[in-house]
N, C-alpha and C positions, 0 to 999 in steps of 0.2 A: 696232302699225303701225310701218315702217319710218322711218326720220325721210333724208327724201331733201340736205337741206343744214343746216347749221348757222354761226352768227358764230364762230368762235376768239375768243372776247374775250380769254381768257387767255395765248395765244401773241402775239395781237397788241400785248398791254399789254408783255409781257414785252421784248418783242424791239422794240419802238420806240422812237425818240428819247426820251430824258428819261420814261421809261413811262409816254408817252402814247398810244402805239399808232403801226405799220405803217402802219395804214388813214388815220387822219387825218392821217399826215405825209403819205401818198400824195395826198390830197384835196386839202392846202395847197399839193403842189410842184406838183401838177398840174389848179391850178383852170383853164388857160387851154383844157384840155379840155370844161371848163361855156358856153361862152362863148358859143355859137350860140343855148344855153336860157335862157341870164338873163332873166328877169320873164316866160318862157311861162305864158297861161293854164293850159295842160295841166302834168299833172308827167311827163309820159309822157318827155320827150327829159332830164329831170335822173336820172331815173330809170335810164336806160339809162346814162346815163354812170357813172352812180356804182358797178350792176353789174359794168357792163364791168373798174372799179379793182379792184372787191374780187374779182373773180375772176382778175383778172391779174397780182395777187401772188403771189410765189413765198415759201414756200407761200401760197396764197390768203386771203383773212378770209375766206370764204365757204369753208369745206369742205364736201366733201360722198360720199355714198355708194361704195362699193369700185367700183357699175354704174354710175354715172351716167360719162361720159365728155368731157362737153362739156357748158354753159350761157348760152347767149346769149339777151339782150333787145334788141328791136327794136320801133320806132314801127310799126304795121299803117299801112300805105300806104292802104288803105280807108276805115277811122274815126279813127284817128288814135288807137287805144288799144296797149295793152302786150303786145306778142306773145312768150315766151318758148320758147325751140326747146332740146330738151334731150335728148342720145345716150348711151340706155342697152345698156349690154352686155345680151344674150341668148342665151339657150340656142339649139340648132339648131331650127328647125321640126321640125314633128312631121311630115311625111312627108317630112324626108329622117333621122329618127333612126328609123319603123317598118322599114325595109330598107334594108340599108345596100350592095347590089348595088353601087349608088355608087360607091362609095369605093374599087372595086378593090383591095382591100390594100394599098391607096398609103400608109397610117397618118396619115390627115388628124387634125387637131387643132383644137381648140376656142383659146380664147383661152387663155393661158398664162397662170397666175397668180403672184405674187411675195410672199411674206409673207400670200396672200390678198387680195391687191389685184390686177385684171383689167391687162396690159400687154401692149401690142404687141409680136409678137414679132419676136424680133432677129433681124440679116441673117443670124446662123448657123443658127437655128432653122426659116429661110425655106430654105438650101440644103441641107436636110436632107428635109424632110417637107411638103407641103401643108398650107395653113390656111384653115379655114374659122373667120372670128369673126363671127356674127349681132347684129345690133343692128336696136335699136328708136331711131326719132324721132318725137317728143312736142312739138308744137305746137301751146299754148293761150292761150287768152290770159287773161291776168292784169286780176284786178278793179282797177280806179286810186283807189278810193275812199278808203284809208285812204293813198295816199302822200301825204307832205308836202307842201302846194306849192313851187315853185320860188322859189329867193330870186333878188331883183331882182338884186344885183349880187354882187361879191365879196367878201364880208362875213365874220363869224368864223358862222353861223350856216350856213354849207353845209358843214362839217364834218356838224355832228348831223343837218341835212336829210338830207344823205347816205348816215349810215349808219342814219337810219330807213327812207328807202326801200329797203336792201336789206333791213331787217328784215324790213318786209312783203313784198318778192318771197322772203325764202325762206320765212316765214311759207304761205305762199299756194302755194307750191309741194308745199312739204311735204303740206299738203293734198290737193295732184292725185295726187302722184306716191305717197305714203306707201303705199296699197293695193296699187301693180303692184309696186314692190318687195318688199313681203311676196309677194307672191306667187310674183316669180321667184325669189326666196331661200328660200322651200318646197318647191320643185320640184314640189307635188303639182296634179294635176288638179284644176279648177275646180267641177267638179260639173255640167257643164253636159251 
């Protein structure tokens, strides 16, 4: 099975203050971002936030798959539980790759890839040829069971709260997602 994100623990140790990591300096410089969630019954809103850090590091602590293109968590408006919305690169539909009339010999293209990693193509790319890049959006929602509660205030212990609760969203994710990645990375028909 595919493994759709994973932590960097090892880039982040590396490359962080006094090698204690990216992530936790990012969590300490920027506890004021926690500040609406401090002491929520739910972990649903510490949760998001702490997501939010670790994927919006450059490079990210949460890496993740060559397809996946985008991963965000948001509080479901509804029940109030963990909804994660996540944009993966795909291949073209299968009725516009059985005949390709389409295309007119215009030499459309698929998403350009770089080293094997999916990327938007560039403005030069664009005044050259037509692109068609198909994707897939994945929004499910995430069990809140195993996340950590939220700590009451600004403490040393929303570091580790932190970076358990992205544990378990990519834990949980890997889970949904691990099966359709194998599969789009086989290219082979489903059997169905």
């Amino acid at each position: 099975m595919a493994t759709a994100f994973w932590v960097d623990d090892e880039f982040d140790r590396q490359h962080g203050p006094g090698g204690n990591g990216r992530y936790g300096a990012a969590v300490r410089e920027r506890r004021d971002d926690f500040t609406d969630v401090w002491g929520d019954i739910s972990p649903v809103g510490f949760a998001v936030t702490a997501w939010a850090l670790a994927v919006g590091l450059e490079p990210g602590f949460v890496r993740c798959h060559r397809r996946i293109i985008s991963a965000t968590c948001r509080r479901n408006s509804w029940d109030g539980g963990l909804t994660c919305a996540v944009t993966i690169v795909a291949p073209w539909p299968a009725e516009l790759t059985r005949a390709r009339q389409w295309t007119r010999d215009r030499g459309w293209r698929n998403w350009p890839q770089l080293f094997g990693q999916y990327v938007i193509p560039t403005e030069r790319d664009l005044a050259r040829v037509p692109h068609l890049r198909a994707q897939l959006t994945v929004e499910a929602p995430i069990p809140i069971d195993d996340l950590p509660c939220t700590p009451e205030h600004r403490d040393d212990r929303v570091e580790h709260a932190a970076r358990h609760a992205v544990v378990v969203i990519v834990r949980e994710l890997n889970e949904l997602l691990g099966p359709m990645l194998s599969q789009l990375d086989s290219d082979a028909p489903t059997g169905r």
